[in-house]
C-alpha positions in Angstrom: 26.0 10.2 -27.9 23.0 12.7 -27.9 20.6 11.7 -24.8 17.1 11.2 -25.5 15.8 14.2 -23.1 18.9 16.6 -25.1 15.5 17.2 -27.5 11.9 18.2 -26.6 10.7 14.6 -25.9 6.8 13.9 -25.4 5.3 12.3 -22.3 1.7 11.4 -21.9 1.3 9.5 -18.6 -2.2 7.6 -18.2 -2.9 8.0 -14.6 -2.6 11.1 -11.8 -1.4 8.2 -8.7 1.7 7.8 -7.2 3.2 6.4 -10.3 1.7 8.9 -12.5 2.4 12.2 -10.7 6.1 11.4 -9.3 7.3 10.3 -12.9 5.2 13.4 -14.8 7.8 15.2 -12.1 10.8 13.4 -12.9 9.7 14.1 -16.9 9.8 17.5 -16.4 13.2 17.9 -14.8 13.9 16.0 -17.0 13.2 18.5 -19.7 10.3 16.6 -21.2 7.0 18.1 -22.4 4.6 16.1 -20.3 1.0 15.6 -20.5 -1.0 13.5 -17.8 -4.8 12.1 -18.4 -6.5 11.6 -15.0 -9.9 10.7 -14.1 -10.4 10.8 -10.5 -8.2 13.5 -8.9 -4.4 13.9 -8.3 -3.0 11.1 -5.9 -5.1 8.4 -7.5 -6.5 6.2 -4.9 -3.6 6.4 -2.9 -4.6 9.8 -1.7 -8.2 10.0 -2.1 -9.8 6.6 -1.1 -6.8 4.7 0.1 -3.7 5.3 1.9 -4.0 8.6 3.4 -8.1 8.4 4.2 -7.2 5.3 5.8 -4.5 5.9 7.7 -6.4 9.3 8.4 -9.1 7.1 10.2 -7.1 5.1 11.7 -5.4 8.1 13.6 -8.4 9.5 14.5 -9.8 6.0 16.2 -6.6 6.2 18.1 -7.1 10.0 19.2 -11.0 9.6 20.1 -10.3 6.5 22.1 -13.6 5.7 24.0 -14.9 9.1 23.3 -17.8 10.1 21.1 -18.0 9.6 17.7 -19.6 11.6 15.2 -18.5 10.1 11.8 -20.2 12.6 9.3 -17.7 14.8 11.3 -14.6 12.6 11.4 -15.6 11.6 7.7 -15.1 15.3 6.0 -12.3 15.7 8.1 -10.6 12.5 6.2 -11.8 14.0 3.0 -10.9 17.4 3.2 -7.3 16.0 4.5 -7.3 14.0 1.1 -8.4 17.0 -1.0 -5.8 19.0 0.3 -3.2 16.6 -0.5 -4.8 16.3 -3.7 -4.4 20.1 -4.5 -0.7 19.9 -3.4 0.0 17.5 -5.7 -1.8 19.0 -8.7 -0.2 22.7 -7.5 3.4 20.7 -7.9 1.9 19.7 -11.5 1.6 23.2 -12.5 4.7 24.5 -11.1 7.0 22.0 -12.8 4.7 22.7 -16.5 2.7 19.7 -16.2 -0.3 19.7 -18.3 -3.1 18.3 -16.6 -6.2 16.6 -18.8 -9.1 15.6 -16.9 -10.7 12.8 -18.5 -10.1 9.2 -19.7 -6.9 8.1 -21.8 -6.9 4.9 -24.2 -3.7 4.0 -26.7 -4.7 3.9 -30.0 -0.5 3.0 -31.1 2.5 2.7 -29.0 2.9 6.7 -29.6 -0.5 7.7 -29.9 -2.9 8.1 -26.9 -6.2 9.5 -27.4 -7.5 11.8 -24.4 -11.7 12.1 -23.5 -12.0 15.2 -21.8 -14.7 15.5 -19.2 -16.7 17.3 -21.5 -16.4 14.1 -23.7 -14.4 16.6 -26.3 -11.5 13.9 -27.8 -7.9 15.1 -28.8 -4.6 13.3 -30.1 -2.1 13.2 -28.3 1.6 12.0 -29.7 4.1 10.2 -27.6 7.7 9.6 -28.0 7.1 7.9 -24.6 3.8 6.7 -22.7 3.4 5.9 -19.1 0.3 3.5 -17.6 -0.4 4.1 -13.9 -4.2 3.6 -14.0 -3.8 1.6 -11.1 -6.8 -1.2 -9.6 -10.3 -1.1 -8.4 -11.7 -3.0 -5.5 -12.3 -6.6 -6.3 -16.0 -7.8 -5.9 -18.0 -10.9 -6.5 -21.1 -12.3 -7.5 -22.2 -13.1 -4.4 -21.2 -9.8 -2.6 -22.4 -6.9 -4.3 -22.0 -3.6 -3.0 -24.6 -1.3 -2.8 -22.7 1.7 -1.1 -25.3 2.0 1.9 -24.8 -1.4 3.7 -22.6 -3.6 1.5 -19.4 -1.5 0.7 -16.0 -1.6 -0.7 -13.3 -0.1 1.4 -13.5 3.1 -1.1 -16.9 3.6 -0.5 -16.6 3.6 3.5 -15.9 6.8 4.1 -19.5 8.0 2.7 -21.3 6.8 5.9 -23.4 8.8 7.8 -23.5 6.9 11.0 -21.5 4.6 13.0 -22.1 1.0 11.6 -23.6 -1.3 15.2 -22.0 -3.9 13.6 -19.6 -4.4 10.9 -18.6 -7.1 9.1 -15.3 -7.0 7.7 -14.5 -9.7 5.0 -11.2 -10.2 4.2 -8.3 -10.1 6.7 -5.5 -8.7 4.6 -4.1 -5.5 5.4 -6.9 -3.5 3.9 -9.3 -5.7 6.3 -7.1 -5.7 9.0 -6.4 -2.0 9.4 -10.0 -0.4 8.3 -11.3 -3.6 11.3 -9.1 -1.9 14.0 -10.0 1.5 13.1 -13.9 1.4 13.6 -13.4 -1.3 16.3 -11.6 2.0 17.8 -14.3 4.6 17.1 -16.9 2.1 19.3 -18.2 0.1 16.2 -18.8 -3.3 17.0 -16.6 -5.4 14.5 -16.9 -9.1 13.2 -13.3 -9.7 11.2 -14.2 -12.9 8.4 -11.2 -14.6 7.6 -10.5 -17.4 5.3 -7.7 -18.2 6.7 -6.0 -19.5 10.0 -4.8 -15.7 11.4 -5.3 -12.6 9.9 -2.8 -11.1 8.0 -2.2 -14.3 6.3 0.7 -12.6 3.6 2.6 -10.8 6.8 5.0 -12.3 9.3 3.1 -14.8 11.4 4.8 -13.7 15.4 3.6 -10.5 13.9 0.2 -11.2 12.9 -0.1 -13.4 15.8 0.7 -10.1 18.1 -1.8 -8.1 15.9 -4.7 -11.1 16.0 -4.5 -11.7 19.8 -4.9 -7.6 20.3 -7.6 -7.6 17.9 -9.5 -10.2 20.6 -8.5 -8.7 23.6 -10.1 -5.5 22.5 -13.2 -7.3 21.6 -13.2 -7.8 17.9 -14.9 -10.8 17.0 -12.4 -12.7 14.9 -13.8 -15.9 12.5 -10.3 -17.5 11.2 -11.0 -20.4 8.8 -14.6 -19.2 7.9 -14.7 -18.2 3.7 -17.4 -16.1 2.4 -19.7 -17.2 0.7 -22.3 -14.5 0.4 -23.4 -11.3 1.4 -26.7 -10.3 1.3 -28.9 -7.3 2.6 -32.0 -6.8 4.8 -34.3 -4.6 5.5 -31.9 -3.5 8.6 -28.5 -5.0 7.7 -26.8 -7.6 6.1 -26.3 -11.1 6.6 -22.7 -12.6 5.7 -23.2 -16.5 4.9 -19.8 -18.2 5.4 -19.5 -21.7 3.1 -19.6 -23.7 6.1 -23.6 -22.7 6.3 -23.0 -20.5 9.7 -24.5 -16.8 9.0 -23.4 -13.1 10.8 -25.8 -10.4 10.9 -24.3 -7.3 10.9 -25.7 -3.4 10.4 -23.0 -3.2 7.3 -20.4 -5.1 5.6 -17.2 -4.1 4.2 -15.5 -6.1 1.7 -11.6 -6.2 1.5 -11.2 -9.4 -0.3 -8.6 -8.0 -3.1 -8.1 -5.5 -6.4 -8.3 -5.7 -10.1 -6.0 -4.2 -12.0 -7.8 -1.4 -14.4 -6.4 -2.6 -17.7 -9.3 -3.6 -19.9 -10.9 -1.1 -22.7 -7.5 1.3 -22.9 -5.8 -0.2 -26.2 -3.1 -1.8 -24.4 -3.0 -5.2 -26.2 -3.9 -3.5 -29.4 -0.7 -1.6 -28.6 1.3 -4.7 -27.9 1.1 -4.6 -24.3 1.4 -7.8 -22.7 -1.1 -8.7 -19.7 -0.9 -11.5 -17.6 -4.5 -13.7 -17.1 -5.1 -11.5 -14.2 -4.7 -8.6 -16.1 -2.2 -6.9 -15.0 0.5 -5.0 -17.7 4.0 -7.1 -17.4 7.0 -5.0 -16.8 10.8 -5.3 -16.4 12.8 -3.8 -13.6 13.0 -0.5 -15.0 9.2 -0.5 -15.7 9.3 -1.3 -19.7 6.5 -3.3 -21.5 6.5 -5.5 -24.2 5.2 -2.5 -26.8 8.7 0.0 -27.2 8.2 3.2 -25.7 5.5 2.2 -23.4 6.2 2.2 -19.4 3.8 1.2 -16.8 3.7 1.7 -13.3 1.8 0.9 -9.6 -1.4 -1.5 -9.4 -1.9 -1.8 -12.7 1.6 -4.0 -13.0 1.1 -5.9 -10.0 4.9 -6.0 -9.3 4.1 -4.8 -5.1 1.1 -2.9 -4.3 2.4 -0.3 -2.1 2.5 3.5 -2.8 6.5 3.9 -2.4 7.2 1.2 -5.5 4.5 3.0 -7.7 6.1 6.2 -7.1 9.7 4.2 -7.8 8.6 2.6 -10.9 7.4 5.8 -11.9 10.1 7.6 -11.2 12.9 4.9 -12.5 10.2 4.9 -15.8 11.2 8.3 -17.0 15.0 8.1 -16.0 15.1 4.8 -18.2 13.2 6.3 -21.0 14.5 9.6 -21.0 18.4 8.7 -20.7 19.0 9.6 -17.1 21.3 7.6 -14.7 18.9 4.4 -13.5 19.3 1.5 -11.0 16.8 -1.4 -11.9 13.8 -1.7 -9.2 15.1 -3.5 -6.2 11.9 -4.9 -4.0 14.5 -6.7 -1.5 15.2 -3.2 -0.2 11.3 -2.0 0.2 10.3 -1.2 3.5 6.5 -1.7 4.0 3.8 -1.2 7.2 0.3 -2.1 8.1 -1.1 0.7 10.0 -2.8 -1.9 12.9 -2.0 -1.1 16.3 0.6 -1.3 16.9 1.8 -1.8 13.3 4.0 -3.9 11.6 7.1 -3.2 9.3 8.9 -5.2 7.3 12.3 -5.0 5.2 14.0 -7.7 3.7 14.2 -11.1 3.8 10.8 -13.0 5.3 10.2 -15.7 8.2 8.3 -17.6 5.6 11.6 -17.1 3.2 13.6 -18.1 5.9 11.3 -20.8 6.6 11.5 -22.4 2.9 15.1 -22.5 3.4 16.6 -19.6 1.5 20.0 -19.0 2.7 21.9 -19.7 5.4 20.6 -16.6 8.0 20.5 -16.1 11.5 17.6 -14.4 13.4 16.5 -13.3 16.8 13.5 -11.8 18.3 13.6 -9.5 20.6 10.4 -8.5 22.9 9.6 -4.8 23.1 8.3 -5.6 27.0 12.0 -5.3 28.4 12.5 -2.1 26.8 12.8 0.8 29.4 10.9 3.1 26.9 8.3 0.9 26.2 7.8 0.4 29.8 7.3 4.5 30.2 5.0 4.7 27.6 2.9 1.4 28.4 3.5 -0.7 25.6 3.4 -4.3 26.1 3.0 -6.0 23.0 5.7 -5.8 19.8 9.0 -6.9 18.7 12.1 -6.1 17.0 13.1 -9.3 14.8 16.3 -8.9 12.7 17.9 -11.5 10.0 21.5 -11.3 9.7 23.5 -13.6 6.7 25.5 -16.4 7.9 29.3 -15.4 8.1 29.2 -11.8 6.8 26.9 -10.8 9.8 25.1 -8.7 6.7 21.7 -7.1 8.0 19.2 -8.7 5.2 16.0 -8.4 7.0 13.9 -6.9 9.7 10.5 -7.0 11.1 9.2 -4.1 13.7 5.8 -4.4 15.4 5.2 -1.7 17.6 3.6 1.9 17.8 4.9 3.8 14.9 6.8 0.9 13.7 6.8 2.9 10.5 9.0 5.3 11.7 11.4 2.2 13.4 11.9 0.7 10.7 13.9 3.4 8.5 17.4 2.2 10.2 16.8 -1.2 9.5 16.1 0.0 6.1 19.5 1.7 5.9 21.2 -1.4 7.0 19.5 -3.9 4.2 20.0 -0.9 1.3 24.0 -0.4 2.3 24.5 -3.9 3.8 25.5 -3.0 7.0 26.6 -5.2 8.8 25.4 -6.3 12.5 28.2 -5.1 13.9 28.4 -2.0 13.0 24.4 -1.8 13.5 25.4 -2.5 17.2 28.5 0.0 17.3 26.0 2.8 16.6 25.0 5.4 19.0 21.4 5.0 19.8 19.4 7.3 22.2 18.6 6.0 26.0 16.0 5.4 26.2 14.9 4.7 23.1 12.7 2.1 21.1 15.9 2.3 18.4 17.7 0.9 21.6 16.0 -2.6 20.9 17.2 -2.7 16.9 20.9 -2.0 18.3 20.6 -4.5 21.0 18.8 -7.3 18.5 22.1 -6.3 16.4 23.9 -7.0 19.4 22.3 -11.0 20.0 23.7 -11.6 16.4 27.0 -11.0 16.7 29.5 -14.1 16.1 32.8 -14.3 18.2 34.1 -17.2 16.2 
């Protein structure tokens, strides 16, 4: 049987993020002509107002420590980091024969997609296959409109000129959390709103407990329980008004309370696209909509917002469509971190799943404090927490808070994805001293002798 790719088959891919670029690649191995509409630059939001300027910040709060800060400075650092990433991507674009259209896309059929050039010229393009990765925009309310000067998104933060006095961050999801931390670190004062009893409400709760009680220790002002109800600006700040009636003036305000996906106005239910009532496009496991020959991808599908399943749903997209070997989208094998400090990885199973009662699993938790390489480096809050099946001794689950906890958490990840077992986790070399020492001995605690 002929494959589909054994022809020239047409791509057009609506989107330049993580889902967009790593599946145009993927096309083009794959021997596809491939055309990708982007608005906003190579690397979507991931790259230029997300992931990497964030975590960018973040690593420079943690290198300035109570030095100076100039943030016009640190600021076009962050972006010129993000441009260059950018350029790498779009210089992988044009080596693999990726055509490039700046501009808008919108369907006007399953296989037709009509491109808006900057210049606002318009052309047809034709599509044996299309791909959506057009991704989400900050969510904002009514109440809370940002003005880019004192009321901001977290994708308009990095256009300030000055250190905020005081900022008020509302929302304590992982957004919230990190971008609180990281000016709290470059000698902000920082008021963290949270509707909720801890921050990081969606995250493992030892782990967000670690992460809140640093977050106080270091002087963050933390307001669990207290919803937003307002934001509103003065002549020399803002005032954040909480439902309760209580009120916190601040210099700025961030908001981090959520996305949107960016679905409306592109033709996808005149296509036959299914959304959900949020909006977002409904996929399968190997990223196919309900119109045939349409794929989507990332934030726009709200299957997991991360970077790595984007780029995954991407990828498996074009392997799908273009008759290549495919293994459906497995989240239960994601690894994920918040860049906090220390940070916190995940894999697997959850507390709150084990919590519900799903399975029969064992855990144990095992303090980074007795560790004789935490000791040398000074680190006295984290854990290693493994979850092991009932029986079989099968690694299902992990959860790492420590300093690069997003480097930690890779073996775990090899044990969930091959089902290793905790015994042979245990039987594995690891270096002494080493953090990696506390995974094996965590392995170790699990192991049944009857």
């Amino acid at each position: 049987m002929e494959s589909v790719n054994a022809r020239t088959t047409s791509v057009v891919i609506l989107g330049g993020g993580p889902g967009g670029y790593e599946a145009a690649l993927v096309a083009a191995q794959l021997g596809a002509g491939v055309t990708l509409v982007d608005r906003d630059g190579l690397g979507g939001a991931a790259v230029l107002t997300d992931c990497v300027p964030s975590k960018a910040l973040i690593s420079v709060a943690d290198e300035l420590a109570d030095d100076a800060c100039e943030l016009v400075a640190v600021n076009r650092r962050i972006s010129a980091l993000a441009a260059a990433q950018s350029h790498d991507i779009a210089t992988r674009m044009e080596r693999a024969g990726v055509r490039v259209v700046k501009g808008t896309g919108r369907l006007l059929s399953d296989s037709v997609v009509e491109a808006t050039g900057a210049d606002g010229t318009t052309e047809q393009l034709h599509a044996d296959v299309v791909l959506v990765s057009t991704g989400a925009t900050p969510r904002v309310m009514a109440t809370a409109q940002p003005d880019g000067e004192r009321v901001l998104t977290w994708q308009q933060i990095y256009d300030l000129t000055e250190l905020p006095e005081h900022l008020v961050v509302v929302g304590s999801g992982v957004t919230g959390a990190e971008l609180a931390q990281a000016y709290l670190g470059l000698g902000a004062r920082v008021t963290l709103v949270s509707s909720r009893d801890r921050v990081l409400p969606g995250e493992d709760a030892d782990a967000a407990l670690v992460i809140e009680n640093v977050f106080r220790r270091r002087g963050m002002d933390v307001l669990s329980r207290s919803r937003m109800a307002s934001v509103t600006r003065t002549d020399s700040g803002v005032v954040v008004t909480l439902e309760d009636g209580r009120t916190v003036t601040g210099s700025h305000a961030m908001l981090a309370v959520g996305s949107v996906p960016q679905t409306r106005g592109i033709g996808l239910e005149e296509a036959g696209v299914t959304l959900t009532r949020s909006g977002h496009i409904e996929v399968d496991r190997v990223s196919r909509t309900s119109a045939r020959g349409v794929y989507a991808a990332g934030d726009c599908t709200g299957v997991l917002p991360l970077a790595s399943v984007a780029a995954m749903q991407g990828r498996i997209a074009m392997w799908h469509a273009l008759g290549d070997a495919v293994a459906p989208l497995n989240l239960g094998v994601v690894s994920a971190n918040i860049f906090t400090d220390p940070e916190i990885a995940t894999v697997g199973i959850s507390q709150a799943q084990l919590d519900s009662g799903l399975g029969d699993v064992d855990s144990v938790l095992l303090p980074l404090a007795g560790n004789a390489r935490a000791k040398m480096l000074g680190i006295t809050d984290g854990f290693v927490k493994l979850f092991s099946r009932k029986g079989s001794g099968t690694v299902c689950g992990g959860v790492v808070v420590a300093p690069r906890a997003s480097e930690l958490i890779f073996p775990v990840t090899l044990a969930v994805q091959h089902r290793l077992s905790v015994d042979q986790v245990a039987s594995t070399f690891t270096v002494y001293p080493s953090l990696t020492g506390s995974i094996a001995e965590a392995a170790r605690q699990l192991h049944h002798t009857g």
